[in-house]
ROMAR-463081 format. One record per residue: residue number from 0; x, y, z of N, C-alpha, C in turn; residue in three letters. Coordinates in Angstrom, 2 decimals, m for minus. Layout:
// ROMAR-463081
num, n_u, n_v, n_w, ca_u, ca_v, ca_w, c_u, c_v, c_w, residuo
NUM, X, Y, Z, X, Y, Z, X, Y, Z, ALA $
...
This chain:
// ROMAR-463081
num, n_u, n_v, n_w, ca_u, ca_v, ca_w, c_u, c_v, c_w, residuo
0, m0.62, 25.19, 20.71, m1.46, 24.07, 21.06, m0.77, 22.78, 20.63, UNK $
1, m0.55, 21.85, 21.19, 0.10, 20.46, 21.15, m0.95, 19.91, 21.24, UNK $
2, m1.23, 19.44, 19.70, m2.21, 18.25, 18.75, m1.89, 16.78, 18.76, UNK $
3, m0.25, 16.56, 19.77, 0.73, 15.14, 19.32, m0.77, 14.05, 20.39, UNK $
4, m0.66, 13.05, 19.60, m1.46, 11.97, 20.27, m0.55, 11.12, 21.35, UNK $
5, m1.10, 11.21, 22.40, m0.18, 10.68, 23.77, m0.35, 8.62, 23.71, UNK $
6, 0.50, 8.51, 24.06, 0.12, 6.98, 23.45, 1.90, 6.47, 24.19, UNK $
7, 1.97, 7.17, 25.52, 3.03, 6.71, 26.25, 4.76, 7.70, 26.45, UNK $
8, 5.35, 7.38, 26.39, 6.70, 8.03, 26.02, 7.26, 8.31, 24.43, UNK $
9, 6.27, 7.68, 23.82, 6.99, 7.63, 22.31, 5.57, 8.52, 21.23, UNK $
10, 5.63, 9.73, 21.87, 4.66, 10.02, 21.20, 4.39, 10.36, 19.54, UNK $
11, 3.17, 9.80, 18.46, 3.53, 9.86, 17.32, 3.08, 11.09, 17.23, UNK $
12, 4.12, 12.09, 16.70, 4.37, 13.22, 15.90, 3.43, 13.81, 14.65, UNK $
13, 2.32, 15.39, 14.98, 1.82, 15.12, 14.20, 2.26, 15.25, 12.83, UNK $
14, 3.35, 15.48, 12.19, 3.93, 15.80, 11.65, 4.33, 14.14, 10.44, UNK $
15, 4.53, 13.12, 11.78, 5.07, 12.27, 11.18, 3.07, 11.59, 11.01, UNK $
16, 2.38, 11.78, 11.50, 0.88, 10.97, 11.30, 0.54, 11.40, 9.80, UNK $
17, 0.81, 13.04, 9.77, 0.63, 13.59, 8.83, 1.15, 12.72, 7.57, UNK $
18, 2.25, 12.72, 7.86, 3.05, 12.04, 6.52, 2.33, 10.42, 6.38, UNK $
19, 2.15, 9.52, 7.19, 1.44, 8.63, 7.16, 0.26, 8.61, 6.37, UNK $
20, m0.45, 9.83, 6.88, m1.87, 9.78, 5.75, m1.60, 9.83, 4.51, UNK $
21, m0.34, 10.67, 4.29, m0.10, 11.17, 2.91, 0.07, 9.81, 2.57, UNK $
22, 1.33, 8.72, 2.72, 2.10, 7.67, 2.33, 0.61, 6.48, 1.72, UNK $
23, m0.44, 6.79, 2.83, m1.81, 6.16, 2.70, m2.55, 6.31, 1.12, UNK $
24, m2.74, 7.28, 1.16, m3.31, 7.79, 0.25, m2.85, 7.91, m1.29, UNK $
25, m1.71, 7.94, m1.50, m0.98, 7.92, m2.23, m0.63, 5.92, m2.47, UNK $
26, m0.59, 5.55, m1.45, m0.42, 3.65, m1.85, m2.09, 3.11, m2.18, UNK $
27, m3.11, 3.93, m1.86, m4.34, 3.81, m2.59, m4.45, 3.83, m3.51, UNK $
28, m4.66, 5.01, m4.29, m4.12, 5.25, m5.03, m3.16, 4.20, m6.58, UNK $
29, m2.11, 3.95, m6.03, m1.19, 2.92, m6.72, m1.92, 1.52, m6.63, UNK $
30, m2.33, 1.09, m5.70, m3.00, m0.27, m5.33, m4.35, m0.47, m5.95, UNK $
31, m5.18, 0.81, m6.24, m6.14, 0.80, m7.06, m6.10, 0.82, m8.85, UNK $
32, m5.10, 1.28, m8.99, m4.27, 1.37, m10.57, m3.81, m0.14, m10.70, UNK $
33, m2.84, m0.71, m10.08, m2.46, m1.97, m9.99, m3.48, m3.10, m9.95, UNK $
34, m4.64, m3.30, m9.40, m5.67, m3.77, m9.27, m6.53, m3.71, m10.28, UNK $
35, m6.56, m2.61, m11.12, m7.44, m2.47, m12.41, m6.66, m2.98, m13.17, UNK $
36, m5.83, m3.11, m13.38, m4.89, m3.44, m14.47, m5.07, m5.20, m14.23, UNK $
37, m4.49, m5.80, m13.08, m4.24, m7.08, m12.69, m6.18, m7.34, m13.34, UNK $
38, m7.28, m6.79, m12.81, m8.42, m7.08, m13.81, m8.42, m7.44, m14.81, UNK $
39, m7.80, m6.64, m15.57, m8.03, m6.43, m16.86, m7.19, m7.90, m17.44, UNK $
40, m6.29, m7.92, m16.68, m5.40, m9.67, m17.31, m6.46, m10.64, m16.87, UNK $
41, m6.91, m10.49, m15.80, m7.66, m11.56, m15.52, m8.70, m12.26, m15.97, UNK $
42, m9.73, m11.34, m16.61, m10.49, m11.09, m17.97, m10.19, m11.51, m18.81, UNK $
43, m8.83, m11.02, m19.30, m8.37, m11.50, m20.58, m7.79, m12.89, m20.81, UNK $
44, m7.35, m13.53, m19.90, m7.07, m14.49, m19.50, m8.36, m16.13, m19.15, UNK $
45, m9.15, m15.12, m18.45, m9.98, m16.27, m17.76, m11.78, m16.01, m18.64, UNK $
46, m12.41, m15.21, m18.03, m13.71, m14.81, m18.79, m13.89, m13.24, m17.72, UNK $
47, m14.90, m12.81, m18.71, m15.47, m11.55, m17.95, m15.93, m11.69, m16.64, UNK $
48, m15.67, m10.80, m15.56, m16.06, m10.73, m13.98, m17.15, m10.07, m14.45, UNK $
49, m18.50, m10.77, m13.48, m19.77, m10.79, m13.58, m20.39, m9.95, m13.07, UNK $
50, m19.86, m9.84, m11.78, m20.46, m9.11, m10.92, m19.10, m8.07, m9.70, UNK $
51, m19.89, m7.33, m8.78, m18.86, m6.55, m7.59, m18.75, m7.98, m6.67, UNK $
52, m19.56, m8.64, m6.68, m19.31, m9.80, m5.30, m18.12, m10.49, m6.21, UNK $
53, m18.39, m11.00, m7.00, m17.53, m11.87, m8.06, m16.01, m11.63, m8.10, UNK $
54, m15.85, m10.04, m8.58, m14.55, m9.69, m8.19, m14.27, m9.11, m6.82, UNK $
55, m14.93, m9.30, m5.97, m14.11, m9.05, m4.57, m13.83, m10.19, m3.67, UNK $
56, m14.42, m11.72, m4.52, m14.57, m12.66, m3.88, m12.52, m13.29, m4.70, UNK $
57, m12.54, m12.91, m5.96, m11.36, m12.65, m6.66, m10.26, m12.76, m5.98, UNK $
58, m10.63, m10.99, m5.66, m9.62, m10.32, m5.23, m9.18, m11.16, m3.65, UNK $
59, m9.61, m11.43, m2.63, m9.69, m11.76, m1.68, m9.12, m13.40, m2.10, UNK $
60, m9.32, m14.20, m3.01, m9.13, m15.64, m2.28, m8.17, m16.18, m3.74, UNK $
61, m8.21, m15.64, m4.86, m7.92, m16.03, m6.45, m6.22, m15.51, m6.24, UNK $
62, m5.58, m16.67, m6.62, m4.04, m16.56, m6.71, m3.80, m15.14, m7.69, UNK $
63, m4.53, m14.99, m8.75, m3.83, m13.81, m9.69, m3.51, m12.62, m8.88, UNK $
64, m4.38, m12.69, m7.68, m4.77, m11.26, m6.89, m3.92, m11.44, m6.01, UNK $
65, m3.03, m12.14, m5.74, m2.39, m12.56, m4.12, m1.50, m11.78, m4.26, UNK $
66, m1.20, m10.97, m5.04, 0.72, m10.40, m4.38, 0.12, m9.23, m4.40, UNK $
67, m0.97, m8.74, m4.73, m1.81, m7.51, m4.33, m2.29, m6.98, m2.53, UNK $
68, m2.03, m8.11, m2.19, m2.37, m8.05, m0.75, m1.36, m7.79, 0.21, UNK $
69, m0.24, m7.76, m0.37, 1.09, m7.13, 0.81, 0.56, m5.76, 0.77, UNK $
70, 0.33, m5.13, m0.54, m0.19, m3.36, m0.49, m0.87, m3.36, 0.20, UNK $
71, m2.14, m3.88, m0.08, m3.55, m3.12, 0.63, m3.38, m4.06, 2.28, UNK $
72, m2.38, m4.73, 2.52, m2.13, m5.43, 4.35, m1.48, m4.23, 4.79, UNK $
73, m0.77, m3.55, 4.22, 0.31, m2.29, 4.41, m0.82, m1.05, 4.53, UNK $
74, m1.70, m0.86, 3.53, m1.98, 0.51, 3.48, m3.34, 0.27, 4.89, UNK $
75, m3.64, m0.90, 5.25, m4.60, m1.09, 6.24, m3.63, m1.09, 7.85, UNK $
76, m2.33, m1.29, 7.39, m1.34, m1.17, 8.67, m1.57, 0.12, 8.96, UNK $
77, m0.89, 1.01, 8.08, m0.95, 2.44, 8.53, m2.40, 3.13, 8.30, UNK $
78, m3.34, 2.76, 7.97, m4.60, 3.18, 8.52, m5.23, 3.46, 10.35, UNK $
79, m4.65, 1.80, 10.64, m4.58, 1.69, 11.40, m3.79, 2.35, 12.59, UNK $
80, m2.54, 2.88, 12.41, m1.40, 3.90, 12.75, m1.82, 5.13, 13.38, UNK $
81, m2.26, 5.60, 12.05, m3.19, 6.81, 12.44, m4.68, 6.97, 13.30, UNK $
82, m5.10, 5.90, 13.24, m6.81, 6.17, 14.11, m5.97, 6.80, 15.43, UNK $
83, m7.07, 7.17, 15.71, m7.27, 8.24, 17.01, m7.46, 7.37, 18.36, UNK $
84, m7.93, 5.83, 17.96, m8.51, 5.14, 18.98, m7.05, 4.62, 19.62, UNK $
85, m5.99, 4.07, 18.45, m5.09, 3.67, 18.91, m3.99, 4.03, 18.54, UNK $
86, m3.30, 5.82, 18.51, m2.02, 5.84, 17.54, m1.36, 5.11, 18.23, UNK $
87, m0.35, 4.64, 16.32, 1.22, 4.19, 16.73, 1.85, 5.47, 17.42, UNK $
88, 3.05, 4.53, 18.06, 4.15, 5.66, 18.43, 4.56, 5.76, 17.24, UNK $
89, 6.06, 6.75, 17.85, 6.65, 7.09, 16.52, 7.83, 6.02, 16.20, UNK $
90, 8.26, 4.94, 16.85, 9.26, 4.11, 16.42, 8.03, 3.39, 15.80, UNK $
91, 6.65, 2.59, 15.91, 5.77, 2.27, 15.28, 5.42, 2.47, 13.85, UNK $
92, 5.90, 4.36, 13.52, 5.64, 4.54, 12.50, 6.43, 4.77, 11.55, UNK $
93, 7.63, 4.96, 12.01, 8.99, 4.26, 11.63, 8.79, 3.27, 10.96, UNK $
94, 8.50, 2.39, 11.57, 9.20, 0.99, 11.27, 7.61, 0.80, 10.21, UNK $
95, 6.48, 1.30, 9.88, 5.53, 1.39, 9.07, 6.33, 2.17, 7.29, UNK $
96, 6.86, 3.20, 8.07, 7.95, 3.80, 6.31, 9.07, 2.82, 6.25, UNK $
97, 9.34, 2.11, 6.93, 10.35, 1.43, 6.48, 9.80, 0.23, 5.63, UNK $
98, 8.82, m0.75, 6.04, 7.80, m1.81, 5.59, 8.27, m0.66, 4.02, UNK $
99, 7.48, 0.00, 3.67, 6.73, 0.87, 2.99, 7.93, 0.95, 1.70, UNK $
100, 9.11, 1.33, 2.40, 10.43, 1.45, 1.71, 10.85, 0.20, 1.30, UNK $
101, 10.73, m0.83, 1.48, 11.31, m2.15, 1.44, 9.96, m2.51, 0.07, UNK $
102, 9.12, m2.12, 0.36, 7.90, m2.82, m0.31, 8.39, m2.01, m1.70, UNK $
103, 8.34, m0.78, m1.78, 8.65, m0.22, m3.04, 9.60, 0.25, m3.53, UNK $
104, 10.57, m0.84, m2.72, 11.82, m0.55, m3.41, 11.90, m2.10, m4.05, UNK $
105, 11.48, m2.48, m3.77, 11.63, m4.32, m4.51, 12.60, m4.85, m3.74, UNK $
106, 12.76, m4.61, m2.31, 13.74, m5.65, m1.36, 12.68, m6.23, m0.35, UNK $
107, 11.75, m6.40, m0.95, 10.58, m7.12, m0.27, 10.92, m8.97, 0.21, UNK $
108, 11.13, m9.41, 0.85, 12.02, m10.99, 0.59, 11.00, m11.89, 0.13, UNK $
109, 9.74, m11.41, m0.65, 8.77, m12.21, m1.21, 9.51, m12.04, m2.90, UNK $
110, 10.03, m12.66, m3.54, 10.82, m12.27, m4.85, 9.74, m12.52, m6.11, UNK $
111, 8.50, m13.21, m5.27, 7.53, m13.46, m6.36, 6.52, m12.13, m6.54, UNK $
112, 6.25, m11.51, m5.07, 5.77, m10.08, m5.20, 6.90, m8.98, m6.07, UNK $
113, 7.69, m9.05, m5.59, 8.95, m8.22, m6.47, 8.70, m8.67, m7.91, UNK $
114, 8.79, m9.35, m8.33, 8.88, m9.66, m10.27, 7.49, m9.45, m10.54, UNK $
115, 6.36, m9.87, m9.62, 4.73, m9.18, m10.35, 4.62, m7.45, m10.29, UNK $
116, 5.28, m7.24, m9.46, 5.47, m5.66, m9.02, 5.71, m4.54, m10.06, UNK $
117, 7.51, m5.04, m10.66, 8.49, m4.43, m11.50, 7.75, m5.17, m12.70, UNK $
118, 6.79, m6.28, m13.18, 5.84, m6.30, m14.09, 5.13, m5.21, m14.54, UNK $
119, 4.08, m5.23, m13.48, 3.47, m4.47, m13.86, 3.59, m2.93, m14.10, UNK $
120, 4.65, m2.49, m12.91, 5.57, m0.83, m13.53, 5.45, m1.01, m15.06, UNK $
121, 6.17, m1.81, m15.68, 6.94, m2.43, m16.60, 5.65, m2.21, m17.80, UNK $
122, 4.23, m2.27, m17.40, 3.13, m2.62, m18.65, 2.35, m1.16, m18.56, UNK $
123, 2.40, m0.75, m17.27, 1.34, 0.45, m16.98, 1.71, 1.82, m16.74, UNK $
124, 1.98, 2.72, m17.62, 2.40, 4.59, m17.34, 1.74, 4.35, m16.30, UNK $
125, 0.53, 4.60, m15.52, m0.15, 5.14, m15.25, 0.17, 4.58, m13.78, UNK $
126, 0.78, 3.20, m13.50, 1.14, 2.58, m12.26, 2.31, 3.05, m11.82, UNK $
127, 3.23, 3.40, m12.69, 4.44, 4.35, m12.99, 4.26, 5.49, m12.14, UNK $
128, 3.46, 6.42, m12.90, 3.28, 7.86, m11.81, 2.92, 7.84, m10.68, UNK $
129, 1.66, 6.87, m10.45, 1.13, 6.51, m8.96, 2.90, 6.19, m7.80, UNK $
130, 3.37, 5.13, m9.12, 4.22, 4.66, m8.19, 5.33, 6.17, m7.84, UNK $
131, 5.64, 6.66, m8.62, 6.73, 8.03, m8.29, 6.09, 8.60, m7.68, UNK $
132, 4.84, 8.71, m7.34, 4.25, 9.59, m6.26, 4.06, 9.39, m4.80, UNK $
133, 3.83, 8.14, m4.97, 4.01, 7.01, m3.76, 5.35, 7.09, m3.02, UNK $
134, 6.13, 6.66, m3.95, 7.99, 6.52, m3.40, 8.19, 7.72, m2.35, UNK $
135, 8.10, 9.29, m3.54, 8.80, 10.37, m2.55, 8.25, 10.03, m0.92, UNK $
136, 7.15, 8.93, m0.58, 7.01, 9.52, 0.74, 7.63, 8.80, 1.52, UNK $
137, 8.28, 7.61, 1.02, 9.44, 6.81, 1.70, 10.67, 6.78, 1.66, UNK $
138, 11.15, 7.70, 0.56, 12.32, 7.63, 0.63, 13.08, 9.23, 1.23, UNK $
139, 12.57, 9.72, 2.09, 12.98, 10.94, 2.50, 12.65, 10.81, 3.66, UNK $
140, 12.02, 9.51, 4.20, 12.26, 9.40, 6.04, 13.22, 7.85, 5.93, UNK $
Protein backbone atom coordinates (compact mmCIF):
# COMPACT_ATOMS: atom_id res chain seq x y z
CA UNK A 1 0.00 0.00 0.00
CA UNK A 2 1.55 3.47 -0.99
CA UNK A 3 0.73 5.91 2.06
CA UNK A 4 3.26 8.77 0.04
CA UNK A 5 1.07 12.08 0.00
CA UNK A 6 0.69 13.18 -3.76
CA UNK A 7 1.31 16.84 -3.83
CA UNK A 8 2.64 16.82 -7.65
CA UNK A 9 5.92 15.21 -9.04
CA UNK A 10 7.90 15.69 -5.88
CA UNK A 11 6.19 13.52 -3.71
CA UNK A 12 6.97 13.86 0.24
CA UNK A 13 8.16 10.48 1.32
CA UNK A 14 6.56 8.83 4.10
CA UNK A 15 9.56 8.04 5.45
CA UNK A 16 10.99 11.49 5.15
CA UNK A 17 7.29 13.12 6.87
CA UNK A 18 8.04 10.58 9.34
CA UNK A 19 11.34 12.00 10.20
CA UNK A 20 9.82 15.51 10.17
CA UNK A 21 7.45 14.65 12.98
CA UNK A 22 10.23 13.19 14.79
CA UNK A 23 12.65 16.53 14.10
CA UNK A 24 9.11 18.33 15.46
CA UNK A 25 8.80 16.89 18.41
CA UNK A 26 11.99 16.64 19.57
CA UNK A 27 12.57 20.83 18.73
CA UNK A 28 9.41 21.00 21.17
CA UNK A 29 10.63 19.62 23.33
CA UNK A 30 14.14 21.75 23.37
CA UNK A 31 12.09 25.03 22.77
CA UNK A 32 10.02 24.26 25.79
CA UNK A 33 13.26 23.63 28.10
CA UNK A 34 14.79 26.80 26.57
CA UNK A 35 11.72 28.83 27.28
CA UNK A 36 11.50 27.75 30.96
CA UNK A 37 14.76 28.57 31.57
CA UNK A 38 14.74 32.10 29.48
CA UNK A 39 11.54 32.46 32.38
CA UNK A 40 13.24 31.85 34.95
CA UNK A 41 15.97 34.88 33.97
CA UNK A 42 13.25 36.90 33.29
CA UNK A 43 11.83 36.71 36.79
CA UNK A 44 14.93 37.02 38.12
CA UNK A 45 15.77 39.87 36.39
CA UNK A 46 12.50 41.84 36.06
CA UNK A 47 9.57 40.70 38.76
CA UNK A 48 7.43 37.57 38.99
CA UNK A 49 5.05 36.70 35.77
CA UNK A 50 1.57 37.04 37.09
CA UNK A 51 -0.35 35.35 35.14
CA UNK A 52 -0.60 32.60 31.60
CA UNK A 53 -1.85 35.81 29.58
CA UNK A 54 1.11 37.80 31.11
CA UNK A 55 3.69 35.40 30.00
CA UNK A 56 2.40 34.64 26.62
CA UNK A 57 1.88 38.25 26.00
CA UNK A 58 6.00 38.06 27.02
CA UNK A 59 6.76 35.56 25.09
CA UNK A 60 5.16 36.92 21.89
CA UNK A 61 6.15 40.76 21.95
CA UNK A 62 9.16 41.15 25.08
CA UNK A 63 12.75 41.38 23.52
CA UNK A 64 14.14 38.70 26.24
CA UNK A 65 11.87 36.17 24.32
CA UNK A 66 12.80 37.20 20.70
CA UNK A 67 15.55 34.81 19.65
CA UNK A 68 13.12 32.13 20.92
CA UNK A 69 11.02 32.62 17.96
CA UNK A 70 13.33 31.39 15.06
CA UNK A 71 12.56 27.77 17.01
CA UNK A 72 9.05 27.77 17.56
CA UNK A 73 8.75 29.87 13.46
CA UNK A 74 10.70 26.54 12.49
CA UNK A 75 8.93 23.96 14.51
CA UNK A 76 5.45 25.69 13.15
CA UNK A 77 7.23 25.45 9.51
CA UNK A 78 7.43 21.83 9.67
CA UNK A 79 4.15 21.37 11.37
CA UNK A 80 2.95 22.79 8.72
CA UNK A 81 5.02 20.30 6.21
CA UNK A 82 3.41 17.55 7.46
CA UNK A 83 -0.54 18.43 7.57
CA UNK A 84 -2.39 16.33 5.32
CA UNK A 85 -4.20 19.47 3.95
CA UNK A 86 -1.05 20.67 2.38
CA UNK A 87 2.17 18.30 2.33
CA UNK A 88 5.52 19.71 1.50
CA UNK A 89 7.26 17.97 -1.26
CA UNK A 90 10.27 16.39 -0.61
CA UNK A 91 12.80 19.16 -1.88
CA UNK A 92 10.33 21.30 0.61
CA UNK A 93 11.35 19.11 3.28
CA UNK A 94 14.74 19.16 2.51
CA UNK A 95 15.28 22.41 2.55
CA UNK A 96 13.00 22.35 6.19
CA UNK A 97 16.27 19.83 7.69
CA UNK A 98 18.46 21.99 6.32
CA UNK A 99 16.79 25.44 8.07
CA UNK A 100 16.87 22.92 11.03
CA UNK A 101 20.71 22.08 10.52
CA UNK A 102 21.82 25.61 10.16
CA UNK A 103 19.63 26.59 13.22
CA UNK A 104 21.39 24.01 15.46
CA UNK A 105 24.40 24.10 14.34
CA UNK A 106 24.94 27.90 15.18
CA UNK A 107 25.46 28.98 11.35
CA UNK A 108 22.24 30.67 11.72
CA UNK A 109 23.36 34.39 10.08
CA UNK A 110 21.36 35.91 13.08
CA UNK A 111 24.85 35.89 15.38
CA UNK A 112 22.69 37.38 18.15
CA UNK A 113 20.39 34.12 18.11
CA UNK A 114 23.69 32.05 17.91
CA UNK A 115 25.44 33.58 21.24
CA UNK A 116 21.76 33.43 23.22
CA UNK A 117 21.61 29.83 21.91
CA UNK A 118 25.35 28.42 22.82
CA UNK A 119 24.29 30.56 26.21
CA UNK A 120 21.97 28.92 27.19
CA UNK A 121 23.47 25.12 26.15
CA UNK A 122 26.18 26.69 28.17
CA UNK A 123 23.74 27.22 31.71
CA UNK A 124 21.21 24.26 31.21
CA UNK A 125 22.08 20.06 31.29
CA UNK A 126 18.82 19.67 30.62
CA UNK A 127 18.76 22.04 27.22
CA UNK A 128 21.92 20.04 26.49
CA UNK A 129 20.14 16.59 26.16
CA UNK A 130 17.01 18.04 24.53
CA UNK A 131 19.51 19.62 22.33
CA UNK A 132 21.59 16.07 21.48
CA UNK A 133 18.38 14.66 20.88
CA UNK A 134 17.17 17.19 18.62
CA UNK A 135 20.57 17.35 16.47
CA UNK A 136 20.67 13.43 15.58
CA UNK A 137 17.63 14.34 13.41
CA UNK A 138 19.52 16.82 11.30
CA UNK A 139 22.51 15.80 10.99
CA UNK A 140 22.05 12.41 9.22
CA UNK A 141 19.89 13.91 6.30
Amino acid sequence: MNTEFDNGNDLLRDETRAGLKDLSKAMLRLHKTLLDAAKLDYEAKNSRIESVNQYFQLVIDDPHFAWLRKISALIALIDEAVSVRRPATETEAQGLFNEAKLLLNFQDADADFNDKFQTALQTNPDAVLNYNDTIRFVNTK
